[in-house]
VOBA-1610 file (N, C-alpha, C; in pm, whole numbers, padded with zeros to 5 digits, always signed):
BEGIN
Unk+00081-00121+00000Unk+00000+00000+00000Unk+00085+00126+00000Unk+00219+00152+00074Unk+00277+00213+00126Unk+00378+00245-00089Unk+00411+00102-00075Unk+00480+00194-00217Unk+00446+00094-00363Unk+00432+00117-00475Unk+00406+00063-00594Unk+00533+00010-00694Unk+00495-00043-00707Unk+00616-00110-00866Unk+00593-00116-00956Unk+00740-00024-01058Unk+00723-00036-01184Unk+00844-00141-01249Unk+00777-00219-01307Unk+00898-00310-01418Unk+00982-00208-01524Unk+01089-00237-01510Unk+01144-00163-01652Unk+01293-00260-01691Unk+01254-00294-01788Unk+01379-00347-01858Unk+01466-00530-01729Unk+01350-00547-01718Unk+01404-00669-01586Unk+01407-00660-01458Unk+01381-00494-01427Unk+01445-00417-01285Unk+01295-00434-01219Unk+01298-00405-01113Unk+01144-00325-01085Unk+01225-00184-01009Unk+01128-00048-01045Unk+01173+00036-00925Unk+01013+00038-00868Unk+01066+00069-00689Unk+00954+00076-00621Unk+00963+00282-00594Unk+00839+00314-00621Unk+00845+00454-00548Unk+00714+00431-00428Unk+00767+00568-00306Unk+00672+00571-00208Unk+00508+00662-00255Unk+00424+00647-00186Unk+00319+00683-00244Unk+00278+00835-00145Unk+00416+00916-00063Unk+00356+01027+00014Unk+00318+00977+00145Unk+00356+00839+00159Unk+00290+00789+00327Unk+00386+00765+00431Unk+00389+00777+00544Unk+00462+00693+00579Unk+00447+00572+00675Unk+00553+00540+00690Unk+00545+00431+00754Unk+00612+00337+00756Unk+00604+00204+00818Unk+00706+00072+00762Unk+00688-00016+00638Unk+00731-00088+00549Unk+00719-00181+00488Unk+00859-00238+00514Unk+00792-00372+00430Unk+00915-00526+00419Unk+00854-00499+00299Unk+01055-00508+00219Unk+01025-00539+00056Unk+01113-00730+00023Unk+01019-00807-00002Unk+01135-00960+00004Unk+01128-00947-00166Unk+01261-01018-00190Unk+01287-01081-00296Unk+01303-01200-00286Unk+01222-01304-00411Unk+01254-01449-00392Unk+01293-01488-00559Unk+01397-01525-00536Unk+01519-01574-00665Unk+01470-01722-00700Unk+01396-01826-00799Unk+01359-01911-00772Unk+01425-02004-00948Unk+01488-02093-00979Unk+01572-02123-01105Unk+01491-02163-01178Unk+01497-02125-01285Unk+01437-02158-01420Unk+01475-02325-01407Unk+01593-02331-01380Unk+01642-02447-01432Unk+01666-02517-01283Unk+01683-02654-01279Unk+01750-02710-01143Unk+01888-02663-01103Unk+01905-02524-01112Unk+02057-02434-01064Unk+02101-02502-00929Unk+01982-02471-00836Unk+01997-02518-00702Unk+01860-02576-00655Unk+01843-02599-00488Unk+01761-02675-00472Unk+01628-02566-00458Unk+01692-02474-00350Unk+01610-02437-00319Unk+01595-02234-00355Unk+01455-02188-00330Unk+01477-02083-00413Unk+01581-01974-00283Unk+01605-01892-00336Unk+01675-01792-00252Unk+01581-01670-00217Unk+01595-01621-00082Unk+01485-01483-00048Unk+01578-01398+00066Unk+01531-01255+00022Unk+01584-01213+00058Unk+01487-01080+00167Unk+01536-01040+00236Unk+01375-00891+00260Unk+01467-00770+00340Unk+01431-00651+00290Unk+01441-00560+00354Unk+01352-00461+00416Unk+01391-00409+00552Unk+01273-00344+00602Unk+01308-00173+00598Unk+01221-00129+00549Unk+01212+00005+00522Unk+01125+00100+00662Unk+01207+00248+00696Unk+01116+00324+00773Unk+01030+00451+00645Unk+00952+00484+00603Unk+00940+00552+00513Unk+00903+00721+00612Unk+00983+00824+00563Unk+00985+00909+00677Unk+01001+01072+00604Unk+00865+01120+00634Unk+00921+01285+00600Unk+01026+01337+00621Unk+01070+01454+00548Unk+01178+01569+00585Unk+01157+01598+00715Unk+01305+01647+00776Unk+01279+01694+00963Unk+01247+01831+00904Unk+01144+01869+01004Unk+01122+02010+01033Unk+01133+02056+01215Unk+01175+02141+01201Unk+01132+02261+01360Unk+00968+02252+01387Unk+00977+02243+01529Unk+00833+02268+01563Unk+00798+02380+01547Unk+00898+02490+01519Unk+00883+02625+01491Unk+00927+02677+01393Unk+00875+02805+01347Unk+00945+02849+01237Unk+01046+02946+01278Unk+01072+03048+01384Unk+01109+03107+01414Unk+01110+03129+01578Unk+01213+03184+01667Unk+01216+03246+01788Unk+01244+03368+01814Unk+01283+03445+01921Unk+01317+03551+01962Unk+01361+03514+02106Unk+01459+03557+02173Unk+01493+03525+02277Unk+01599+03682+02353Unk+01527+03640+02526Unk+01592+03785+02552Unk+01707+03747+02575Unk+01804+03854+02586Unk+01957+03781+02582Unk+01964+03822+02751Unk+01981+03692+02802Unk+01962+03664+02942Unk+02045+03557+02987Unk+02157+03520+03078Unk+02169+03403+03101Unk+02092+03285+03170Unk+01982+03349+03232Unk+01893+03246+03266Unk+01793+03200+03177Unk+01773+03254+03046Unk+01688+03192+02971Unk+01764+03088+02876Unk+01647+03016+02858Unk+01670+02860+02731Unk+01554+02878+02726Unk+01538+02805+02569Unk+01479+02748+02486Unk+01455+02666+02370Unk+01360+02537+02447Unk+01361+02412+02359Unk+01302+02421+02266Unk+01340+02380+02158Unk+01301+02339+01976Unk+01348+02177+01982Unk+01207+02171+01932Unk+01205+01982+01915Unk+01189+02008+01729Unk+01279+01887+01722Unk+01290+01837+01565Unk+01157+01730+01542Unk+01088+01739+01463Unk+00977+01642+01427Unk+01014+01582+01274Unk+00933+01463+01271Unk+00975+01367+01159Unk+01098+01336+01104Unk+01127+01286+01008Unk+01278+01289+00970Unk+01295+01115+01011Unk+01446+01090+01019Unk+01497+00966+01053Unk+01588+00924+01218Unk+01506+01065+01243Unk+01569+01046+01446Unk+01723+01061+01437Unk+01806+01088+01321Unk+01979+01076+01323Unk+01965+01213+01265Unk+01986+01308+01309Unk+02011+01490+01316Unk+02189+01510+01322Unk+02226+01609+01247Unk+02336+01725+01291Unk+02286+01800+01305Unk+02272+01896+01391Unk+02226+01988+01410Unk+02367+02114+01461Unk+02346+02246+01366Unk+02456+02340+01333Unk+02373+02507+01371Unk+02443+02598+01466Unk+02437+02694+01464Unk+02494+02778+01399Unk+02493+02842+01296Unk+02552+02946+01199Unk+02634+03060+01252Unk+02576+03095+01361Unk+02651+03247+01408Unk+02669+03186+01563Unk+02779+03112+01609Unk+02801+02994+01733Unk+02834+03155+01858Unk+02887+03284+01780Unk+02851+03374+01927Unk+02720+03411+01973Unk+02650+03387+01902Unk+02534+03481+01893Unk+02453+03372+02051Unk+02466+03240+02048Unk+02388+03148+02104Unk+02452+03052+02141Unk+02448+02975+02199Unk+02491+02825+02287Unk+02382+02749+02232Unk+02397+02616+02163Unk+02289+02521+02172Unk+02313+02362+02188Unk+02242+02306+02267Unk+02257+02195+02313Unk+02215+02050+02229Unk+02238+01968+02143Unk+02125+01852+02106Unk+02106+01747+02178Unk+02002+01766+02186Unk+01961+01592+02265Unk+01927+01495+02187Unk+02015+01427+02215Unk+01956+01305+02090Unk+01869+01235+02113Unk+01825+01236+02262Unk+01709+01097+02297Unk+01591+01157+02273Unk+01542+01270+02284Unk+01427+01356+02280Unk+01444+01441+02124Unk+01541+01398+02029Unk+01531+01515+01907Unk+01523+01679+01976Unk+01536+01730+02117Unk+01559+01845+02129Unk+01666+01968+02120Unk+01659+02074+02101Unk+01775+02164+02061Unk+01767+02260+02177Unk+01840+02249+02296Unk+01830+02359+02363Unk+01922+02499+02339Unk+01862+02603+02329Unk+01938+02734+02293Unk+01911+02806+02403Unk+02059+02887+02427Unk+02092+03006+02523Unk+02184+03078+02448Unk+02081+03194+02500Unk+02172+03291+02387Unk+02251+03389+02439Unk+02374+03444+02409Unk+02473+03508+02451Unk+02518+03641+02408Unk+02468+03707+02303Unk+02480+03835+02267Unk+02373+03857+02135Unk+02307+04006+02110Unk+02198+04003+02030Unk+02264+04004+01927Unk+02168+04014+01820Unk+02204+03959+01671Unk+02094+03861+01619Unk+02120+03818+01530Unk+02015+03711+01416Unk+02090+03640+01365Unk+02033+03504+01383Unk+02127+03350+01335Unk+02014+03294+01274Unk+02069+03158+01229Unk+01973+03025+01194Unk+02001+02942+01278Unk+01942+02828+01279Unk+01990+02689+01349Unk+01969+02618+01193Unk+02088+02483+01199Unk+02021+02441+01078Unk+02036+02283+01152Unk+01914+02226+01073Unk+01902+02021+01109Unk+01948+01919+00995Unk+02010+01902+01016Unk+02053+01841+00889Unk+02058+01651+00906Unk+01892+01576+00837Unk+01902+01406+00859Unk+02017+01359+00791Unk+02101+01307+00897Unk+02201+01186+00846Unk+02173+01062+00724Unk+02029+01036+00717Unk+01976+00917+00692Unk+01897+00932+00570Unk+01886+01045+00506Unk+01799+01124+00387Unk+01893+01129+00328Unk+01837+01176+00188Unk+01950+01221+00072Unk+01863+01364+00028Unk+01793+01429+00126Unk+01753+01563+00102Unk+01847+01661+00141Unk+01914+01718+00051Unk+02015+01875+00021Unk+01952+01987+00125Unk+01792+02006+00159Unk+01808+02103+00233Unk+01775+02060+00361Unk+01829+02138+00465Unk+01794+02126+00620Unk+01650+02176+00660Unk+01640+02149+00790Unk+01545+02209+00846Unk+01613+02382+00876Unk+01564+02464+00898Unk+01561+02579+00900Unk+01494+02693+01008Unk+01518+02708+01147Unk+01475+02792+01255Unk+01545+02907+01197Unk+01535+03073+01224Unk+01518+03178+01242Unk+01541+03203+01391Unk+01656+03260+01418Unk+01717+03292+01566Unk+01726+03434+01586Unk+01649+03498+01657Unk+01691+03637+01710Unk+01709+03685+01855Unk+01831+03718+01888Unk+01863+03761+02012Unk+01871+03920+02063Unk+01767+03953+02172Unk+01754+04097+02151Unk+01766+04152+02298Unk+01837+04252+02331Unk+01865+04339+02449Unk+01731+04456+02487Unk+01690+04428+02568Unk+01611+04546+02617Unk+01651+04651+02713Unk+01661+04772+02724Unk+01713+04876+02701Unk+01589+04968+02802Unk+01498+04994+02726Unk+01376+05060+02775Unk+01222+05024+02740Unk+01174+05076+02795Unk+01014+05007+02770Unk+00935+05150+02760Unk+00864+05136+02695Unk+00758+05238+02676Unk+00582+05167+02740Unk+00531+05202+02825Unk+00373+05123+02876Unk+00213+05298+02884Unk+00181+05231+02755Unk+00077+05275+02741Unk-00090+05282+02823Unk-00104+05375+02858Unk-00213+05334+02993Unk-00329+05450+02949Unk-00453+05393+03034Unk-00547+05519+03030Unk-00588+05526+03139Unk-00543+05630+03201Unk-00564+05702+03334Unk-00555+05854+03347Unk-00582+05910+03413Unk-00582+06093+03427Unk-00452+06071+03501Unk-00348+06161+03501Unk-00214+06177+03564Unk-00160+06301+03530Unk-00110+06358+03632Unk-00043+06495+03576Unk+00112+06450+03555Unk+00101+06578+03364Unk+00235+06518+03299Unk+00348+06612+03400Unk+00446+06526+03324Unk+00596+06548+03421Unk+00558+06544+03571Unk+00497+06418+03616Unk+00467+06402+03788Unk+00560+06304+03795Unk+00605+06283+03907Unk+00680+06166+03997Unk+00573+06083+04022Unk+00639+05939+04013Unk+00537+05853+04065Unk+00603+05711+04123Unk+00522+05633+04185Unk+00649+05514+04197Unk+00567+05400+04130Unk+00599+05296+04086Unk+00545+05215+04015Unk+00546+05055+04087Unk+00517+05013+04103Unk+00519+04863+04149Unk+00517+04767+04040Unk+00648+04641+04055Unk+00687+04550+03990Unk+00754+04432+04078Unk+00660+04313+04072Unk+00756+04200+04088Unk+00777+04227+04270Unk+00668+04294+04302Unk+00683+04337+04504Unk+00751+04388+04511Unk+00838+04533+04413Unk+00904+04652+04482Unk+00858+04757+04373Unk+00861+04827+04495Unk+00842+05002+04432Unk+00944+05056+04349Unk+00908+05069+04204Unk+01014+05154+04131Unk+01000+05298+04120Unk+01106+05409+04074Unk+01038+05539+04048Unk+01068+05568+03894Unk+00944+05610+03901Unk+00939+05652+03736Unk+00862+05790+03704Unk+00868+05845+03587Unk+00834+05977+03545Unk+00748+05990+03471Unk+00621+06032+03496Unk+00526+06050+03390Unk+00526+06163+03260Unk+00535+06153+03152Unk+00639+06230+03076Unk+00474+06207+02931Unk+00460+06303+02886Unk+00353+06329+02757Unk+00259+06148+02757Unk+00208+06134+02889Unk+00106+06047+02903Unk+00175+05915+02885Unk+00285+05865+02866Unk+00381+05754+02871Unk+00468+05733+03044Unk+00483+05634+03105Unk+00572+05607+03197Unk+00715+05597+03100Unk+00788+05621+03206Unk+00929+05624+03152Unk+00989+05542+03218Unk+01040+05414+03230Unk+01084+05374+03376Unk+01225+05372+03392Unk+01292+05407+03487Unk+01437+05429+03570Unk+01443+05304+03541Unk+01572+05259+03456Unk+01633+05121+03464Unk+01766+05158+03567
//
């Protein structure tokens, strides 16, 4: 069901039909003539298996040393290289038992990750989109009455910050 045969010239080629899954392909060699006694067989077992892709197409990550983030590889043949392009930009980990890619990233900028199946004869990789970004300042939009250029203190995370109310925007003191 999984794949069809065409005869050509003595050969058969088998192609897959878009599915996947397992098959057993046997061959049985059997003599025209009394060559030998008995016939000869042979079988091979096939995994039939999509291209690996990312569970994602893309990330963004704050450049933090306490952050990671996992990207699992799906489909494919479970045997990955997996290659970071710009190796300052990020740290990444592979797990081979879980197909996971852990990334920590180390200075901003924009990378790829690339996956590349050992076990395919497909030329292109899988393909993530890596961006590592520094935050700096925040701008927080609100609707409330406040008088501009007032002092105020702000609460975050159970402490009081001070910040400046400035043309209807907080400004906050990093």
């Amino acid at each position: 069901d999984l794949i069809s045969c065409l005869c050509v010239a003595g050969r058969q080629v088998l192609r897959a039909h878009d599915l996947t899954g397992t098959v057993t392909i046997t061959v049985a060699l059997t003599p025209a003539q009394d060559s030998w006694a008995t016939p000869l067989t042979a079988s091979v077992h096939l995994r039939l298996v999509e291209d690996v892709l990312w569970d994602k197409r893309a990330i963004t990550l704050y450049n933090h040393p306490d952050i990671t983030e996992n990207l699992t590889l799906v489909q494919g043949s479970g045997h990955f290289l997996v290659r970071l392009q710009d190796r300052e930009l990020a740290n990444i980990t592979y797990l081979e038992n879980s197909n996971v890619g852990q990334v920590s990233p180390l200075r901003p900028g924009l990378s790829s990750i690339l996956a590349y199946d050992l076990c395919l004869t497909s030329a292109d990789p899988a393909v993530i989109s890596i961006s590592v970004s520094d935050i700096t300042d925040f701008q927080i939009d609100f609707v409330d009455i406040v008088s501009v250029l007032s002092f105020c203190w702000m609460k975050e995370s159970c402490s009081l910050q001070p910040c400046w109310i400035i043309r209807h925007h907080i400004w906050y003191m990093l």
